[in-house]
N, C-alpha and C positions, 0 to 999 in steps of 0.2 A: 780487413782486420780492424777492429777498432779498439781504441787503445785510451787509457783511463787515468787521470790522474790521481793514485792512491793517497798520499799526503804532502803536505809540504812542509819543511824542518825548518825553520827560520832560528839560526844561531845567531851570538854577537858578529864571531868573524865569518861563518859559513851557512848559506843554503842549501838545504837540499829536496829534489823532487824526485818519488819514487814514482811510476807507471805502469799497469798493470794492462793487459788483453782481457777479454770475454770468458777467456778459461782460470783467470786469477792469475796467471805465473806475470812476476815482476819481468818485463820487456826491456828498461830500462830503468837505469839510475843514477841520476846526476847532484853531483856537490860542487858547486861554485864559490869565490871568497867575497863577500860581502862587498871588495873593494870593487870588483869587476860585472858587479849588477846595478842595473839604473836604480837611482835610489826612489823611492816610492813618497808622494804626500804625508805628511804626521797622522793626517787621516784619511782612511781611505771609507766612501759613501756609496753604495748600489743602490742605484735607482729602482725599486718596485717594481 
């Protein structure tokens, strides 16, 4: 089964990441609180 990440919600206090399968239906979905996630660079760069 492979499985998708459909978006990602980035709040003041919470994140959230929904997931979706090859047939669309959401498999998963997860809200975390901001406090409990590594925090991230001011900017984030993808290499080409």
């Amino acid at each position: 089964m492979s499985v998708v990440i459909l978006g990602v919600d980035l709040g003041k206090k919470a994140c959230g990441i929904a997931e979706v399968n090859a047939g669309g239906m959401i498999v998963t979905r997860r809200r975390t609180l901001i406090d409990h996630v590594p925090t991230l660079p001011p900017r984030v760069t993808i290499p080409a």
